[in-house]
Every structure is written in structure tokens, then in C-alpha cells.
N, C-alpha and C positions, 0 to 999 in steps of 0.2 A: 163937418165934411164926412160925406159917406163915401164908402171905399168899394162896398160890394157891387159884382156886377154879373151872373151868369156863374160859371164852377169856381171862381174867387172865393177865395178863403179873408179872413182880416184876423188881423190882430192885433191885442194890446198887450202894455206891460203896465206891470203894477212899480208903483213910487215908492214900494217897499218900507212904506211906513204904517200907523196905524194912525186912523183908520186908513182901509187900504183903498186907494183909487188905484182904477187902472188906467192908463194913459192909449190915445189911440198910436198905432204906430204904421199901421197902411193896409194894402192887400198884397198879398200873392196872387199873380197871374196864371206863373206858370209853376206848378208845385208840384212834389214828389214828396211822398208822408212814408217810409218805412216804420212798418213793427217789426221787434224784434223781440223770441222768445228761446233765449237757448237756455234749454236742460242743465238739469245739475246729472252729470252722467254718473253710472252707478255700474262696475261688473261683479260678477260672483261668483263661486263654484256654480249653483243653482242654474247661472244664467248661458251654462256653457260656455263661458268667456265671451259673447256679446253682450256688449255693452247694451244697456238699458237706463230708464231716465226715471228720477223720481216724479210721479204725478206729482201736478200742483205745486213743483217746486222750480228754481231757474231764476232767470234773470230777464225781465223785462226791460225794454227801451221804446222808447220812439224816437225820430229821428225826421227832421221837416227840413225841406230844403227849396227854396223857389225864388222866381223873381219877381218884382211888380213898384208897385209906387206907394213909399213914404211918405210921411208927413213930415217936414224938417221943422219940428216943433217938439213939445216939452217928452215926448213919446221915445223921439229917436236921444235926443238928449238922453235920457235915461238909460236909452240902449248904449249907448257909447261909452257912460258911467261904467256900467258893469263889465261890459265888454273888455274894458282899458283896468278894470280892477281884477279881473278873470273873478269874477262874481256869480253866482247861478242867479236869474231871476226867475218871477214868477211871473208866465203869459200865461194869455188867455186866447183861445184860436177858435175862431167858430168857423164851420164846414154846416152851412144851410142852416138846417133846424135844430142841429147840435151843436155844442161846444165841446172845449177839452180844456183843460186848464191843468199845471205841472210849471213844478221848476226846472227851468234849462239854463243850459249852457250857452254861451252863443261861443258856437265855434266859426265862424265866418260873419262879415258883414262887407260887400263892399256896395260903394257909393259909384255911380254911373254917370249921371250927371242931375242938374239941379232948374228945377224949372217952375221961378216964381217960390213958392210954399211945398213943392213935391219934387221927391228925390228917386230915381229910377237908381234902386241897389238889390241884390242878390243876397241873401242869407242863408244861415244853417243852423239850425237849433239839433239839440240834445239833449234829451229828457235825463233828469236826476229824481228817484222818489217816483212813487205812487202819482199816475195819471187820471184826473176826475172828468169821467167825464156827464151831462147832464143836458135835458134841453135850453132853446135858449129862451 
């Protein structure tokens, strides 16, 4: 089953084993992808007491939030797994020609309703670690 269709994102998750498959889990429709890069802040005498930020240094995130249609198969399964263990897994997200792939969080999941094999739910991920990203 294909997911994508127009500014659709999809994604899967991995069965967190080895060898690692990733499971399909659906598309987002409607999505909202925050970066986040905040500084490690730094003052000094030097800096006249404004604050200043070390280049190259800080705290990265991403942060994905959208709605769209699951698959209520071995994908979302997985997701529920972790979810229900407060587990990080590891997705996989492609936007077009690129992908991203990172351990998240899932800090939200809800289910909307259920129709046939496909599940209208709303999620929210949170990136843990180092974000890959590469074509697809």
C-alpha cells in the first residue's frame, strides 16, 4: 500500500531488531516539522555582560507533528509497543526526494477512527540523538 500523495510525508518504523526492517506506518496529510537549535549561551567580562553563544555548539531537535492515515497493521503495532513502553524508536520520514531518519519519541498518538485496514490518528514525534538525513 502506498501512502504518498502531493506534500504527504510517510513513514515507517523499524521492528528494532537486527537485521532492521522498517515497518510502513502511514502518511501525514497535514504536518508541521519544527527545528530546533538552541545555543549553549556563554557571558564574559569581554562580552560586556551580553550574552553570546558558542558556534557549533547547543542542542538540536526536531519535532513532527501531523495528521493523516495509518495502516492498522504490524507498523502501527510497533508504534503502540514503544509508545505503551515510553521507548524511543527509530523512524524513518521521507519529504519528496529526501528522507530523515532519527530516534523519537512518540509523544502523542491518537486514533480517530478505523476504516477497513486504515486508521485516521494524529501524532507527535521527538527527535532523541543525531538526525540522518540522505536521499531516497
Amino acid at each position: 500500500m502506498t501512502f504518498t500523495r502531493g506534500e504527504q510525508i510517510t513513514l515507517s518504523i523499524s521492528n528494532g531488531q537486527t537485521p532492521e526492517v522498517f515497518l510502513p506506518l502511514g502518511g501525514l496529510q497535514e504536518s508541521e516539522t519544527e527545528w530546533n537549535h538552541r545555543p549553549i549561551a556563554l557571558s564574559a567580562l569581554s562580552t560586556g555582560g551580553w550574552q553570546a553563544a558558542a558556534e557549533g555548539s547547543g542542542s538540536r531537535s526536531v519535532r513532527i507533528q501531523g495528521r493523516g492515515l495509518f495502516d492498522a497493521g504490524a507498523g502501527e503495532a510497533r508504534l503502540l509497543s514503544v509508545l505503551s513502553a515510553g521507548q524511543f524508536a527509530r523512524i524513518r520520514i521521507i519529504f519528496g526526494a529526501q528522507q530523515m531518519e532519527a530516534l523519537f519519541h512518540v509523544t502523542q498518538y491518537i486514533r480517530r477512527a478505523r476504516r477497513r485496514q486504515l486508521v485516521e490518528a494524529r501524532l507527535t514525534l521527538e527527535s532523541s540523538g543525531p538526525v540522518l538525513w540522505s536521499p531516497v
